[in-house]
C-alpha positions as CSV (number, residue, x, y, z in Angstrom):
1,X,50.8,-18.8,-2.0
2,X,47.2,-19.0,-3.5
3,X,46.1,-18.8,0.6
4,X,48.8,-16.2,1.3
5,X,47.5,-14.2,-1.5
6,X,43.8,-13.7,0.0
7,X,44.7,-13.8,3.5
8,X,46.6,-10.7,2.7
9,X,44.1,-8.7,0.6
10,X,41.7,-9.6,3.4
11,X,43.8,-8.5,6.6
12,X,44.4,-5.0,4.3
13,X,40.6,-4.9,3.9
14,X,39.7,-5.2,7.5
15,X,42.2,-2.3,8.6
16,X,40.9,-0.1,6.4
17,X,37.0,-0.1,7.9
18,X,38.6,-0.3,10.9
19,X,40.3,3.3,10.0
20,X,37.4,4.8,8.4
21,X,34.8,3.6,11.1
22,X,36.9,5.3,13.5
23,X,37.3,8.6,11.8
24,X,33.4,8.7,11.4
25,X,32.4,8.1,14.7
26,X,32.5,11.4,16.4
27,X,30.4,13.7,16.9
28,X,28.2,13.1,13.3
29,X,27.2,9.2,14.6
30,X,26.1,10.1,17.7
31,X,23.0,12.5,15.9
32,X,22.7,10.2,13.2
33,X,24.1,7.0,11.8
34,X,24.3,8.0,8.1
35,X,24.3,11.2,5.9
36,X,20.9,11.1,5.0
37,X,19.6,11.2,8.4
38,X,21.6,14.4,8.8
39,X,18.7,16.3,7.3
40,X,17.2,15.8,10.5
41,X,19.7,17.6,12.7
42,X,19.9,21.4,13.7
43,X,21.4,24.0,11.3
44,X,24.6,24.2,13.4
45,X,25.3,20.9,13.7
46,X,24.7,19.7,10.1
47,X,27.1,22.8,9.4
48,X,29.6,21.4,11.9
49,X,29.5,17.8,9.9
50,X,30.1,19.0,6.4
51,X,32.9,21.4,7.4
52,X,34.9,19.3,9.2
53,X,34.1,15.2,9.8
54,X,32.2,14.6,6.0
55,X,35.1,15.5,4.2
56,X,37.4,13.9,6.4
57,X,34.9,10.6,6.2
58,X,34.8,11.0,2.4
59,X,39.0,11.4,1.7
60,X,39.3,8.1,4.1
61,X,36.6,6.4,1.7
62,X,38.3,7.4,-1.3
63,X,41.7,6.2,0.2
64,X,40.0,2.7,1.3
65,X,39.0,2.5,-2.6
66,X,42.3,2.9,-4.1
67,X,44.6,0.8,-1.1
68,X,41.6,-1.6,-1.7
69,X,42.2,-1.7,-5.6
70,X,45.7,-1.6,-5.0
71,X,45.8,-4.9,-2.9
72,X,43.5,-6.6,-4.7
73,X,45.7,-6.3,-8.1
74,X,48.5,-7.5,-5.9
75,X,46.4,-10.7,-4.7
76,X,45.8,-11.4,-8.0
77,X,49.3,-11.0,-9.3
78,X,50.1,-13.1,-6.7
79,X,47.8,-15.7,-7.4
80,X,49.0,-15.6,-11.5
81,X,52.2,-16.3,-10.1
82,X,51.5,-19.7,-8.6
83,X,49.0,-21.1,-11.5
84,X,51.8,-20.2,-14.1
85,X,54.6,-21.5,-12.0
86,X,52.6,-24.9,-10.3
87,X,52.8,-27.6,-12.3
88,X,49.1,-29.1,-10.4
89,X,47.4,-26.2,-11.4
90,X,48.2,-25.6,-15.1
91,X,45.4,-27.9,-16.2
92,X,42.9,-25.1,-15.2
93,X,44.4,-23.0,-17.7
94,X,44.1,-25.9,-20.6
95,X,40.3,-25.9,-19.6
96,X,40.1,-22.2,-19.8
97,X,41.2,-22.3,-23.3
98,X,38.6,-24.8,-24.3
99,X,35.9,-22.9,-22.5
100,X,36.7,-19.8,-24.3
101,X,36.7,-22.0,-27.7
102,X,33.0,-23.2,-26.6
103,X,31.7,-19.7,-26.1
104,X,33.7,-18.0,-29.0
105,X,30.8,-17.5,-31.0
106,X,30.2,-14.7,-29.2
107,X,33.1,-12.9,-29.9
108,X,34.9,-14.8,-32.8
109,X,37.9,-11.8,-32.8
110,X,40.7,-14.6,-32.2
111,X,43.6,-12.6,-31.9
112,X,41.5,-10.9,-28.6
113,X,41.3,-14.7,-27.6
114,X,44.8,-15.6,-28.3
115,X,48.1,-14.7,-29.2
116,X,49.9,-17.7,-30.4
117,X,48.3,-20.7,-32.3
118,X,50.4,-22.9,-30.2
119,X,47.6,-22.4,-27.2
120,X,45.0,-23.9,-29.4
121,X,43.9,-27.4,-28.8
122,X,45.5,-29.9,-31.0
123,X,42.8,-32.5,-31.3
124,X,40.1,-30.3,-32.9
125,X,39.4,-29.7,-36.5
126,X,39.3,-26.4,-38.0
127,X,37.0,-25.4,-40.8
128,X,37.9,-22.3,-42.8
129,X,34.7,-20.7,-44.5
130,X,36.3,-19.5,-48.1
131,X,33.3,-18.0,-49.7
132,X,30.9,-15.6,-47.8
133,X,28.8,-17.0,-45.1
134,X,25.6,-15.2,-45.6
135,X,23.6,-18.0,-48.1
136,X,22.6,-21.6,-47.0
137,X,24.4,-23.6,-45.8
138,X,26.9,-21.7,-44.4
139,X,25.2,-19.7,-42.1
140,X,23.8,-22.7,-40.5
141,X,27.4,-23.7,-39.2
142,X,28.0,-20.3,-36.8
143,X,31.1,-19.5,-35.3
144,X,33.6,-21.3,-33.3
145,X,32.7,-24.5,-31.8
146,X,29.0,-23.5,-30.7
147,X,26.6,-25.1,-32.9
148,X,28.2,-28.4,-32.6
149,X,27.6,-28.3,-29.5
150,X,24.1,-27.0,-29.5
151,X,23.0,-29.4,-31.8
152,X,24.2,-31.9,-29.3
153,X,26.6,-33.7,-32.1
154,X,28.1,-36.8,-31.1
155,X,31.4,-35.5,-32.4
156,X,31.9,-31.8,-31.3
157,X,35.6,-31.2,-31.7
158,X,35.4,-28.8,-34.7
159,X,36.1,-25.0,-34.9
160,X,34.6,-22.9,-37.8
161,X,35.5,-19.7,-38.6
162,X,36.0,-17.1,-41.8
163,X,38.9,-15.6,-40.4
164,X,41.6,-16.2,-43.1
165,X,44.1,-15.1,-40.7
166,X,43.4,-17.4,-37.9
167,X,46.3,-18.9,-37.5
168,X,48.3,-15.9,-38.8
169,X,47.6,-15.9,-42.6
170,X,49.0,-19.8,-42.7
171,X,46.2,-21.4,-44.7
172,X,47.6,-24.7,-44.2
173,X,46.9,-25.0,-41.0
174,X,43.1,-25.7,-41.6
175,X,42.0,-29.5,-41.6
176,X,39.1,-28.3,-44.4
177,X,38.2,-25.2,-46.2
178,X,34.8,-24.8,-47.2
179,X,33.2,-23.5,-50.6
180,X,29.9,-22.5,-51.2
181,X,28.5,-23.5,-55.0
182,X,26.5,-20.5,-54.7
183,X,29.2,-17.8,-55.0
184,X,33.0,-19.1,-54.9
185,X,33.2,-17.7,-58.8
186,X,33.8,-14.4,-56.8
187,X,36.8,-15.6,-54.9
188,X,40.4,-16.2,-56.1
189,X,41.6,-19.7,-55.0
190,X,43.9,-20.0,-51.6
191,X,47.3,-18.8,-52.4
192,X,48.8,-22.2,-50.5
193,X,47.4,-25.4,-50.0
194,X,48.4,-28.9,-47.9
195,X,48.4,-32.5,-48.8
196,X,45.9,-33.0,-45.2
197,X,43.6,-30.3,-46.2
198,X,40.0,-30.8,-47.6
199,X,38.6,-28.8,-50.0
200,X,34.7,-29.2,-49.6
201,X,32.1,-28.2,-52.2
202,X,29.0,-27.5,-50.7
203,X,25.7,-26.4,-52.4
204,X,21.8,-26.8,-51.6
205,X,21.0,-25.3,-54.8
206,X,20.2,-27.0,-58.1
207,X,23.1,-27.6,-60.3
208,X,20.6,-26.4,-63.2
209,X,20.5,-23.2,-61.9
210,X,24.3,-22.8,-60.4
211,X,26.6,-25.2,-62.9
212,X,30.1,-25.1,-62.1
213,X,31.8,-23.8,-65.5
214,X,35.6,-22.9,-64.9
215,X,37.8,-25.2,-65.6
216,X,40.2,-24.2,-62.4
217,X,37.8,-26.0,-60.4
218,X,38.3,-30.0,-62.1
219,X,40.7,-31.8,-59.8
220,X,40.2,-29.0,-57.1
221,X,37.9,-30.4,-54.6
222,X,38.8,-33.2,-52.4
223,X,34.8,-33.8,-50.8
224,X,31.3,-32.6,-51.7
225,X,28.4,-31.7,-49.5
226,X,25.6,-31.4,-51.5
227,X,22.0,-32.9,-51.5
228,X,23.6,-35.5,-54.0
229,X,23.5,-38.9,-52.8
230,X,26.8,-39.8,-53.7
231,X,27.9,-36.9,-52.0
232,X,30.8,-37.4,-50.1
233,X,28.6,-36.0,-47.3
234,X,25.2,-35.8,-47.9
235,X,23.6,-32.0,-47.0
236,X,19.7,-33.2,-47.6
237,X,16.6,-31.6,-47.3
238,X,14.9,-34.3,-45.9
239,X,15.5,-37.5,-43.4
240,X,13.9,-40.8,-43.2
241,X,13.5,-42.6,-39.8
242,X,11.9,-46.0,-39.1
243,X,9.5,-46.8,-36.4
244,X,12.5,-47.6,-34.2
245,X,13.7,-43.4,-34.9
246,X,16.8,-44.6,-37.0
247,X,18.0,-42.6,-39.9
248,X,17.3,-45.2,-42.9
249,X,17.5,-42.7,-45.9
250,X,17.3,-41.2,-48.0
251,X,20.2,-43.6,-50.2
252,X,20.7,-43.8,-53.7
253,X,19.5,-47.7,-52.6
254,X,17.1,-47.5,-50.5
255,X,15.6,-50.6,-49.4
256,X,11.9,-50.3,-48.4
257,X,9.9,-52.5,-46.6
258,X,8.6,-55.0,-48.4
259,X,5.1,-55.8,-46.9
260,X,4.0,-51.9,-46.9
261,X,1.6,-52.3,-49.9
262,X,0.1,-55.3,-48.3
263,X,-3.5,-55.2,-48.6
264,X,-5.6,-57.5,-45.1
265,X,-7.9,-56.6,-42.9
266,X,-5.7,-54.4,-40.5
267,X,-5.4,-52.0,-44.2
268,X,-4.5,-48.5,-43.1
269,X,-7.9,-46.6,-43.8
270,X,-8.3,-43.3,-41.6
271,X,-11.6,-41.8,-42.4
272,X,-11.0,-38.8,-40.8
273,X,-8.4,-37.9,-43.1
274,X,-10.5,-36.8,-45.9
275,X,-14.4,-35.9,-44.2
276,X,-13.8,-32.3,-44.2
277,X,-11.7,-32.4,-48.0
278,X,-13.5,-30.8,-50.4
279,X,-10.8,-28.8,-53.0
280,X,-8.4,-31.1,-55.5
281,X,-5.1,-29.5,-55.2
282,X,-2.6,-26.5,-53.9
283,X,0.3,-25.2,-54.7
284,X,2.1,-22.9,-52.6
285,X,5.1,-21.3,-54.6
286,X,7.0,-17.5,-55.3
287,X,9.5,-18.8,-58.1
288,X,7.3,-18.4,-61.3
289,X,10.0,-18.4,-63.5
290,X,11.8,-21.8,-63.7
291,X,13.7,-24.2,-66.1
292,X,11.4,-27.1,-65.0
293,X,8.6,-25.2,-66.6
294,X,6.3,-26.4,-63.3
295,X,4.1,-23.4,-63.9
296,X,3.6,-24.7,-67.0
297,X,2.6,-28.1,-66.0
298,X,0.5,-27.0,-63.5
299,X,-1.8,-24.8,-66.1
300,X,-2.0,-27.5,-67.7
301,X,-3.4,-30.2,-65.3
302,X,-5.7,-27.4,-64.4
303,X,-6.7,-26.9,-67.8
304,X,-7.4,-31.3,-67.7
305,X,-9.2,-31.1,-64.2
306,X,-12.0,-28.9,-65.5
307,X,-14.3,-31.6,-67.1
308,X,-14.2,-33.7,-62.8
309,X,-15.6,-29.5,-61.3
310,X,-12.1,-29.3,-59.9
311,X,-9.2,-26.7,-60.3
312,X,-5.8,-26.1,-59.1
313,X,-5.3,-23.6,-56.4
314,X,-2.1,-21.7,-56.3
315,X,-1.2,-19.6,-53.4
316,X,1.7,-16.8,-53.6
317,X,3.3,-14.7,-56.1
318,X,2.8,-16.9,-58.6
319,X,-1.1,-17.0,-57.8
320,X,-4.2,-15.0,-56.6
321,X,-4.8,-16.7,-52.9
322,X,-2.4,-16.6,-50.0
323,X,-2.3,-17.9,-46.8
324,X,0.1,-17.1,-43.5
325,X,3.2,-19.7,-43.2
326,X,2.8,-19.1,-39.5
327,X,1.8,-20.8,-36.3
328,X,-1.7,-19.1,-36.8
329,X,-4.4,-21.3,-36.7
330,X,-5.7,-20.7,-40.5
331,X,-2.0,-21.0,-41.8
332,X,-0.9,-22.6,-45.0
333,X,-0.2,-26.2,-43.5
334,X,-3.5,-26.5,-41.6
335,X,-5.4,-25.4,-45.0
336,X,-3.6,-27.9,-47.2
337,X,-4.7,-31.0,-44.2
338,X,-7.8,-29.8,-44.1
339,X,-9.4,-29.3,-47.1
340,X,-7.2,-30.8,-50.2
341,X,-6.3,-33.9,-51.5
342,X,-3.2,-33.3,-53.4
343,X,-0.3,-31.3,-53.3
344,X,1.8,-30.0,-56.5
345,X,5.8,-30.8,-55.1
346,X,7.5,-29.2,-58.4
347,X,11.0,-28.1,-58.2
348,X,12.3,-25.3,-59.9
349,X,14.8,-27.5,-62.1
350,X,15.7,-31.3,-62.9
351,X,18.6,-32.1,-61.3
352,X,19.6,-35.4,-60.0
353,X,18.7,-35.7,-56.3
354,X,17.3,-32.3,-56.0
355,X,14.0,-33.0,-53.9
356,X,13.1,-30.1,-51.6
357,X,10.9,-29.4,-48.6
358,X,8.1,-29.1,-51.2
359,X,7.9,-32.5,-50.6
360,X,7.9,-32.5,-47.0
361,X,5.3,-30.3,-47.2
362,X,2.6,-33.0,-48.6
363,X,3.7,-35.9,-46.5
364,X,3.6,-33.3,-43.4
365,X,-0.3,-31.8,-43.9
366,X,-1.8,-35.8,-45.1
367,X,-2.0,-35.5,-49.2
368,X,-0.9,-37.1,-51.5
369,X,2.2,-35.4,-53.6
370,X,2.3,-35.3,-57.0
371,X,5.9,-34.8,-57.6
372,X,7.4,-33.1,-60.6
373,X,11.5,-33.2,-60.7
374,X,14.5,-34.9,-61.9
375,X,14.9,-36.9,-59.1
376,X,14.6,-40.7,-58.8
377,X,11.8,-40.6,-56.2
378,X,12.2,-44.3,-55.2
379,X,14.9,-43.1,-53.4
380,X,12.7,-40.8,-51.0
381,X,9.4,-42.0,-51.2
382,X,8.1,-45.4,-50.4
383,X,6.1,-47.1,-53.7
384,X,2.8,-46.2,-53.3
385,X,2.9,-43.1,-51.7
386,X,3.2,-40.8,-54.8
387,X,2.0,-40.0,-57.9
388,X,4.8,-38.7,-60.4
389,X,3.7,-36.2,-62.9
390,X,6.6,-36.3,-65.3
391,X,5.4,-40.4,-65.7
392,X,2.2,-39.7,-67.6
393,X,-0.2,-37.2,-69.6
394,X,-1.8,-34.7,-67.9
395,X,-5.0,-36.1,-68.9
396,X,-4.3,-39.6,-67.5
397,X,-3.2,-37.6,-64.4
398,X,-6.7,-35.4,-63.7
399,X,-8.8,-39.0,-64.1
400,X,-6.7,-40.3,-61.2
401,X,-7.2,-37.7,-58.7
402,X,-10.8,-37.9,-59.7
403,X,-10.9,-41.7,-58.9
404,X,-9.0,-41.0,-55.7
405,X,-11.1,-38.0,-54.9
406,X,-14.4,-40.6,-55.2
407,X,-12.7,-43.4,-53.6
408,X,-11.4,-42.6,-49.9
409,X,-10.4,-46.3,-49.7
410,X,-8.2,-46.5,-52.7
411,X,-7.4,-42.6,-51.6
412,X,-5.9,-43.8,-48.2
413,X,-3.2,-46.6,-49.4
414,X,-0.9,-43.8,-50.3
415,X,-0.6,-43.6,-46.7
416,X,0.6,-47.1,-45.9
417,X,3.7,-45.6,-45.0
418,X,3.0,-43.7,-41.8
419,X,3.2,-47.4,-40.0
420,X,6.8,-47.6,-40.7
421,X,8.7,-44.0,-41.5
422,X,8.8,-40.6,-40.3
423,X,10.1,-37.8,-42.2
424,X,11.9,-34.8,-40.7
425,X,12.7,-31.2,-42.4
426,X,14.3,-28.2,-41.9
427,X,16.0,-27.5,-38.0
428,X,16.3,-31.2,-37.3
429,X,17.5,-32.0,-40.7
430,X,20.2,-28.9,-40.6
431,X,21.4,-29.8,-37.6
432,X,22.4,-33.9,-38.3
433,X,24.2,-32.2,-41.5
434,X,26.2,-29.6,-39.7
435,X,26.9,-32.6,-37.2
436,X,28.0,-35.0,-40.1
437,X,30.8,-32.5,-41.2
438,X,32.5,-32.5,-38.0
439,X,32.2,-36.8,-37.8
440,X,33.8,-36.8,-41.1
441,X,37.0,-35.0,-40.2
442,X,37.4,-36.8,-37.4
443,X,36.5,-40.2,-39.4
444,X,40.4,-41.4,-39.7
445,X,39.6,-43.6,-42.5
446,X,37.9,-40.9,-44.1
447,X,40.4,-38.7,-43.9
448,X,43.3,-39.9,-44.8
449,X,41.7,-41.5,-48.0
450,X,43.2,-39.2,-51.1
451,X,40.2,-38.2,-53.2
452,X,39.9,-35.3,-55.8
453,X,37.5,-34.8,-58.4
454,X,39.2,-34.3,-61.5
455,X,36.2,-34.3,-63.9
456,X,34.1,-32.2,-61.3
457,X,32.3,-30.1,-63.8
458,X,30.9,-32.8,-65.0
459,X,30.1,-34.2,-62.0
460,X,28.2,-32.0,-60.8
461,X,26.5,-30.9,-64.0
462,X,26.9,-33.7,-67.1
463,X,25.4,-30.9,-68.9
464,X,27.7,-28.2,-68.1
465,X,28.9,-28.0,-71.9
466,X,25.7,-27.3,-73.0
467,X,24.4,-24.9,-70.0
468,X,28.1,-22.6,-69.7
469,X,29.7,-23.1,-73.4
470,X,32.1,-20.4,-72.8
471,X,33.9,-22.4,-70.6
472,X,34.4,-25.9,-72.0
């Protein structure tokens, strides 16, 4: 029927320029082959053509258009016919569907899509987005099935959306529904809920700053995706590879190699690393006020590096220099490699796990960080490779750098390291987490182990009580 179909439209087509050639081709063609070499003819000739043959010419063009139109609608009807009646071609229209889920970011209006849920593949995931998906790290997910597949995820079979009536107001139908830390106070819960569903908590903000206080929300949440360790899915900042590009960390164990402080003739010592340093330490930051007091600390160490001729310098709001965070040549990065030897990595609170790009921004540009968090920094940093400011006086701290500043030897050791790990930040790291989300749905084991945090307030915040009285 398929080759019925377009042998039909096709014998219809080839009448039809068989009928308007004809009517065309006297007297007009034989003074010119087309309209606009009419201007060329005489007066009384051109007159004859537009009185008589051009209209003629342009009625059997117009009727060629709609029979055309006509026929082709036909074919096609035709054609609809067979797929939907021929058993051997209905798995075209299966693929369709999952084509259109692939390229649904584009136009995430399902009910344009679809018009039952029954047409929807049964072996994909779906992901509800509760809360609004304008902060981190919502937005990073998209819509539909796209960024799965653009971050080339090993497991891609998971649709995100934050359509609540997706599959027709039935909330139960979701395999997860997602809530961000940052704002799901402003949202009432889901009005029905299933034994299969997950209820993720995610937040990449410090629980310092955005405590969980109402009760409703102990025993609500089946997973967590936050930068915690013990997350049921960790949502870091940062990535640790070996030399071999494996993801070893970080882990709330981490196990580092043990020979990387070992000190024999093949000793890591790059010269070139510190010839052109001349300035102690940067800090690049536009939070000034913070619970960690880091602005604080940092006046301080200044204060204490006066005595060695050295300051701190502090670029952005919180300071009087600036530099671009470009791709231009002088930008921030290439002015922290080039002429400093430390770099302040302070987070704005001290949380458990919180540790932030600031501290991919040392080990990326070649200085030492002096970290300042709550963090257990064995689990991100091998030993060696940082100084930790909360661990001594500020005093004992400005000495240090001085030694290290005067001793390019003792100064290179903290980068032992680079012969065994990489770290990675931002895009790359984003896109393993989004990917991790989708692998833990479809991880079976996973998901059909019953979990709920019943005591999450604490969880998340042991000092909740303290931070949100109103609540406890």
């Amino acid at each position: 029927m398929y080759n019925f179909s377009l042998q039909v439209l096709k014998n219809w087509s080839l009448t039809l320029d068989k009928l308007t050639n004809a009517a065309g081709s006297r007297p007009c063609s034989e003074v010119a082959e087309s309209e606009y070499e009419a201007t060329d003819m005489s007066p009384r000739i051109q007159a004859s053509c537009r009185g008589c043959y051009l209209p003629f010419v342009r009625q059997m063009r117009s009727a060629k258009l709609f029979f055309l139109v006509t026929c082709t609608s036909f074919a096609f009807s035709l054609f609809w016919v067979q797929l939907a009646t021929n058993p051997e071609e209905r798995a075209v229209t299966e693929s369709l569907v999952h084509e259109v889920l692939e390229n649904v970011g584009r136009d995430y209006r399902y009910k344009d899509v679809y018009r039952k849920p029954d047409s929807l593949p049964k072996d994909f995931k779906y992901i509800l987005l509760w809360t609004g998906k304008d902060y981190a790290p919502f937005y990073y997910f998209g819509n539909g099935q796209r960024r799965f597949l653009e971050n080339n995820c090993s497991v891609t079979k998971c649709y995100v959306t934050s359509d609540r009536s997706f599959f027709g107001g039935d909330l139960t139908m979701f395999d997860a529904i997602a809530f961000n830390g940052r704002t799901m106070n402003r949202y009432p819960a889901p009005s029905s809920r299933s034994p299969h569903q997950k209820y993720i908590f995610f937040n990449m903000e410090s629980a310092d700053n955005y405590p969980v206080c109402d009760a409703r929300f102990d025993g609500f949440f089946n997973w967590t995706a936050t930068y915690r360790l013990n997350s049921d899915i960790p949502f870091t900042y940062l990535l640790i590879r070996d030399k071999k590009g494996r993801i070893v960390g970080p882990k709330r164990k981490m196990r580092w190699k043990r020979d990387i402080m070992r000190t024999n003739k093949d000793d890591f010592d790059d010269r070139l690393r510190v010839q052109n340093k001349t300035k102690a330490a940067a800090w690049f930051v536009s939070n000034c006020k913070t619970k960690s007091g880091r602005r604080g600390f940092a006046q301080a160490l200044a204060n204490a590096l006066i005595p060695y001729g050295f300051t701190i310098d502090v670029y952005g709001k919180c300071g009087t220099l600036k530099c671009p965070r470009d791709d231009s040549t002088l930008n921030c990065g290439y002015l922290l490699k080039n002429d400093y030897y430390f770099y302040l990595s302070m987070e704005n609170s001290f949380d458990e796990d919180y540790v932030t790009e600031k501290l991919w921004t040392a080990l990326h540009n070649d200085v030492i960080p002096i970290v300042y968090g709550g963090a257990d920094y064995s689990r991100f940093l091998p030993p060696g490779s940082y100084i930790d400011g909360r661990k001594q006086h500020v005093k004992e701290l400005a000495a240090m750098m001085d030694r290290l500043i005067h001793s390019p030897k003792e100064y290179n050791k903290y980068f032992r390291w680079k012969r065994y790990y990489t770290y990675q930040c931002y895009d790359p790291v984003v896109a393993i987490n989004v990917c991790t989300v989708c692998q833990a749905l479809h991880d079976k084991k996973m998901r059909e182990k019953t979990t709920i945090y019943d005591d999450f307030r604490s969880w998340w915040q042991p000092n909740y009580k303290t931070i949100c009285p109103k609540h406890h």
